[in-house]
C-alpha positions as CSV (number, residue, x, y, z in Angstrom):
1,X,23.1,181.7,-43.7
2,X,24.8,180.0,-40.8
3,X,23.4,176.2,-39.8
4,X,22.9,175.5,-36.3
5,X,24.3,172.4,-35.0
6,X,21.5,171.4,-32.5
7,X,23.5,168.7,-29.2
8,X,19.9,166.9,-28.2
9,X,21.9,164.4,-25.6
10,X,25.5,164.5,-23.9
11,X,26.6,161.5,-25.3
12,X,29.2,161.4,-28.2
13,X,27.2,160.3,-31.2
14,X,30.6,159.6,-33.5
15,X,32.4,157.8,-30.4
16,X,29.6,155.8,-30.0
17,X,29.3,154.7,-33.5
18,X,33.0,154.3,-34.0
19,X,33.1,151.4,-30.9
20,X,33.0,148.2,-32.6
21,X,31.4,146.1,-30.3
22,X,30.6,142.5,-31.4
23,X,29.6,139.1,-30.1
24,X,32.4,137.4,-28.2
25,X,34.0,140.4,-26.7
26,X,34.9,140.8,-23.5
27,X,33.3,144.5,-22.4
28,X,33.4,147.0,-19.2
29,X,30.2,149.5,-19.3
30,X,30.0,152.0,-16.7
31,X,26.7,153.1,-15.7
32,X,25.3,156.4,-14.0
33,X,23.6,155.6,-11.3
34,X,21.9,157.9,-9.1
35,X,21.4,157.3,-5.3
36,X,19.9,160.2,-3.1
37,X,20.7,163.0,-5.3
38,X,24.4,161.5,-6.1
39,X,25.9,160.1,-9.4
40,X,28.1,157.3,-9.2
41,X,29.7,154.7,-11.7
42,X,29.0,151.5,-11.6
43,X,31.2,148.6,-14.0
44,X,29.4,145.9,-15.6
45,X,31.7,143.3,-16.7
46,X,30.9,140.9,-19.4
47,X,30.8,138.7,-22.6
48,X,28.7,140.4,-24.8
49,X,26.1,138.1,-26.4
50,X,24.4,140.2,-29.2
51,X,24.3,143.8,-30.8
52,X,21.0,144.4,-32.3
53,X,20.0,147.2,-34.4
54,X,23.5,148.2,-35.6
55,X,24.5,151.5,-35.3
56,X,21.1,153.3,-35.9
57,X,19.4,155.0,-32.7
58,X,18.0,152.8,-31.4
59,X,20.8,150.1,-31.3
60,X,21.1,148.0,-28.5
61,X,23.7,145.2,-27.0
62,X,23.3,142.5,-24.4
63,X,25.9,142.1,-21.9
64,X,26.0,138.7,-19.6
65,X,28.4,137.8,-16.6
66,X,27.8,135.4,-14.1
67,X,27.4,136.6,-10.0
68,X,27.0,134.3,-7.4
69,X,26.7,131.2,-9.7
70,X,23.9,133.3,-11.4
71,X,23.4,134.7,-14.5
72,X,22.8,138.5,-15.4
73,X,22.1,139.9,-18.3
74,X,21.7,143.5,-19.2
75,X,20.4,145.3,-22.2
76,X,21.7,148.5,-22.8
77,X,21.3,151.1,-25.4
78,X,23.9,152.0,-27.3
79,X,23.4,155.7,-27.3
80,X,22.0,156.2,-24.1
81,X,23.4,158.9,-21.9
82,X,23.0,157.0,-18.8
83,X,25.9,154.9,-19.8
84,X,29.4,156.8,-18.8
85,X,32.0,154.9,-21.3
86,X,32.3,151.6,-22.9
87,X,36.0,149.6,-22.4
88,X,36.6,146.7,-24.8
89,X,38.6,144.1,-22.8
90,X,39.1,141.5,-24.6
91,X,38.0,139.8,-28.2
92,X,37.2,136.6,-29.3
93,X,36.1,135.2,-32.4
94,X,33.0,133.6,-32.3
95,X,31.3,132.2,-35.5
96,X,27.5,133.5,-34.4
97,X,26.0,136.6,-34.7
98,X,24.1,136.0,-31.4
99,X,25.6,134.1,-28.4
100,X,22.0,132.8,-26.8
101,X,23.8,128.8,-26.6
102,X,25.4,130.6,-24.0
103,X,23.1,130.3,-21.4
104,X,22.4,127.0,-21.7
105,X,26.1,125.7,-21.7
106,X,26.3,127.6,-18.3
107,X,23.6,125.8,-16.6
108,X,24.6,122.6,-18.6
109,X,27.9,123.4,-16.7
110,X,26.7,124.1,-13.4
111,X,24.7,121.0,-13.3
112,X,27.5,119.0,-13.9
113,X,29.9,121.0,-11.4
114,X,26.2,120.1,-8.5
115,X,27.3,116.2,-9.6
116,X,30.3,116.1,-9.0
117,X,30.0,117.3,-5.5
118,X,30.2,114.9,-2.7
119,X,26.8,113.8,-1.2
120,X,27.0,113.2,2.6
121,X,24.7,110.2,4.1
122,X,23.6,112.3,7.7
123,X,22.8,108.7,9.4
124,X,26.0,107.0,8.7
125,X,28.3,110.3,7.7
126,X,29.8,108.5,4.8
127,X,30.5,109.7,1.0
128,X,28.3,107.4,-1.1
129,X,29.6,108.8,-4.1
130,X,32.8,106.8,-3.1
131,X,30.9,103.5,-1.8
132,X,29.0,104.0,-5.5
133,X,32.5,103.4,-7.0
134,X,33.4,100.6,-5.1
135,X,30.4,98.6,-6.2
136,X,30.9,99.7,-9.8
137,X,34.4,98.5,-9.2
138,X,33.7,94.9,-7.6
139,X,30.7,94.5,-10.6
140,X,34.0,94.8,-13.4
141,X,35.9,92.4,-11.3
142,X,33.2,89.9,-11.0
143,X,32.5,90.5,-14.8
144,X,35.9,89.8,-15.2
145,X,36.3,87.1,-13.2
């Protein structure tokens, strides 16, 4: 008696299993996308912030890159045959199992980058982020003094 080996999806099960994807690295996922009866790839570049579920079927990962000054995140299935290939970039080592801190340090970072830009008076169309410093200046030389 011969077994039948049943294919229920076109994606490579083992290949899929063997990628070791883990928090910290640096991935490429190419996506099917389908536009007006076309398939094309589309990249998604990012740090990959956690892998949930392992390598059972329904395993997922979350993939986060900054656009724009914003960030998007994307869940996508492991074994999901929507997704073309998977291209490890780059790995760090990381000492979580799930990256979330990340977000925050990225708005905690862009909110520092919004003070540190210079802040135009319109009526007399001078920085008074540098006048600001001059008057902390004079106050240490009067303390000083």
């Amino acid at each position: 008696m011969t077994t039948v080996k049943t294919i229920i999806s076109a994606v490579d099960v083992e290949a899929r299993k063997a990628l070791d994807i883990r928090p910290g690295d640096i991935v490429k996922v190419w996506q099917k996308i389908q536009e007006k009866g076309k398939t094309r790839l589309q990249a998604f570049e990012g740090l990959v912030l956690s892998r949930k579920h392992g390598k059972e079927a329904g395993g997922t990962f979350t993939v986060r890159k900054v656009m724009d000054g914003v960030g998007v995140e994307k869940i996508f299935p492991l074994y999901t045959p929507l997704i073309d290939k998977i291209e490890l970039l780059r790995r760090s080592k990381v000492r979580r199992a799930k990256l979330y801190f990340v977000r925050e340090k990225a708005a905690k970072e862009i909110r520092r980058q919004m003070r540190r830009m210079l802040t135009i008076d319109k009526d007399q169309n001078t920085d008074t982020r540098v006048v600001a410093k001059e008057t902390v200046e004079e106050k240490k030389e009067e303390v000083t003094a």
